[in-house]
Each structure stands twice: as structure tokens, then as C-alpha cells.
C-alpha positions as CSV (number, residue, x, y, z in Angstrom):
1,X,170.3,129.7,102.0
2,X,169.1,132.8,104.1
3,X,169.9,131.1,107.4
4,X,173.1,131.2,106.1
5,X,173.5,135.1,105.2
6,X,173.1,135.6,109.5
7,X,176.6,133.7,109.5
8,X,179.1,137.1,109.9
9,X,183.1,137.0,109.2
10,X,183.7,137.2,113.0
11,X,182.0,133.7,113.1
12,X,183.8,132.3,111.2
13,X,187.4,133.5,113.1
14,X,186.3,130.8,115.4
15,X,184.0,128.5,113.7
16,X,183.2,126.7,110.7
17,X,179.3,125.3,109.2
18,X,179.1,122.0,107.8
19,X,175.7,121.8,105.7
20,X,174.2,118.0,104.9
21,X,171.8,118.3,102.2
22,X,169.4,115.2,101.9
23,X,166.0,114.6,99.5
24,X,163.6,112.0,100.8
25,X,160.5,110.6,98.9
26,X,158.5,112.1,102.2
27,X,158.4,115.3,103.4
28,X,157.3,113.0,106.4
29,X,160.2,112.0,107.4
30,X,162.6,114.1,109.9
31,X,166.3,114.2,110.4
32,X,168.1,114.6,114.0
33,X,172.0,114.7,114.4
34,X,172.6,112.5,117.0
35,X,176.5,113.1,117.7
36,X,179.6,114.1,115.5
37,X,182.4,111.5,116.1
38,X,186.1,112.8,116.7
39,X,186.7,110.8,113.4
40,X,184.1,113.3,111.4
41,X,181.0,110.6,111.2
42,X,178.2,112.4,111.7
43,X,175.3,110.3,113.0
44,X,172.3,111.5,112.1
45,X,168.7,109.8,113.1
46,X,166.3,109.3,110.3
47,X,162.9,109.4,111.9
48,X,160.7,107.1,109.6
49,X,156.5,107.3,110.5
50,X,154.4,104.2,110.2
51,X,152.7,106.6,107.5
52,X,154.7,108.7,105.3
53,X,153.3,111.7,102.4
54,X,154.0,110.7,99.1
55,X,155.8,114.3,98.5
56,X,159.8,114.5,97.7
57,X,161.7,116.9,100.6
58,X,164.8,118.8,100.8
59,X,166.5,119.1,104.0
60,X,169.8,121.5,104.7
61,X,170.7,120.7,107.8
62,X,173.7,123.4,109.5
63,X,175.9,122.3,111.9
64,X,177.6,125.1,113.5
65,X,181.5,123.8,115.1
66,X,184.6,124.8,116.2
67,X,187.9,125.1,114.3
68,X,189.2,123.1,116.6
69,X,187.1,120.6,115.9
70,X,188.3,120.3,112.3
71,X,188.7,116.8,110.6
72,X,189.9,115.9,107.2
73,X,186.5,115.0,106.3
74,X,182.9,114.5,107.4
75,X,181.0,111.6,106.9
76,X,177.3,111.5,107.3
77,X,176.4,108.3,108.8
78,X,172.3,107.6,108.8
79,X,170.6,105.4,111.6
80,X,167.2,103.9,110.8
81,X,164.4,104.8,113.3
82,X,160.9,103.8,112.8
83,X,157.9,105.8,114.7
């Protein structure tokens, strides 16, 4: 949440955040947003290793956008990838 504290009220004139928040049984495992669709799917990339750490993780991952770029909702939409 301290990234989050950087994040002024003149930002936010212009902007918005979207935050996904994800657990995974490996802290292994690594998240990269691909694209956000025009209909708010945002398709993230779950990287997978052939060897994952048998830790839980918790991810927040900030997506900084315009207002103009405002949808009704956002929809996280995970792809698959193994390493």
C-alpha cells in the first residue's frame, strides 16, 4: 500500500489505478499484464516455472489509466504460460 501513498490528487484529475490482487501457492510464479481490452478484460500472463517454491505469494499489481479510458468494469482475464 505505500506505492500507493506516491499517487497525489492531481493524478487522479486525469487518471484512475486499477489494483488486481492475486495469491498463488508459489512465490515462483510471476504475473505480466499483457493488454487491457476496450471491453475492460485485462489479460494478464501467468508465468508458470518447470519448478515452482512451495511458499504462498501475494501480488498487487497497479495499473495506472486514463479517465478516458473508463469502462463499467474490469475483468482480469489469466493466460497460462509455462517456462
Amino acid at each position: 500500500m505505500d506505492v500507493i501513498l506516491k499517487y497525489s490528487s492531481s493524478f487522479f484529475e486525469d487518471n484512475f489505478l486499477v489494483i488486481v490482487s492475486l495469491q498463488e501457492n508459489s512465490g515462483s510464479i510471476r504475473h505480466n499484464v499483457e493488454r487491457i481490452d476496450e471491453n475492460g478484460d485485462i489479460v494478464i500472463n501467468r508465468l508458470e516455472p518447470e519448478i515452482g517454491t512451495a511458499d504462498m505469494a501475494e501480488w498487487n499489481i497497479i495499473i495506472e489509466l486514463a479517465n478516458s479510458t473508463k469502462t463499467e468494469q474490469f475483468r482480469p482475464v489469466f493466460v497460462n504460460i509455462k517456462n
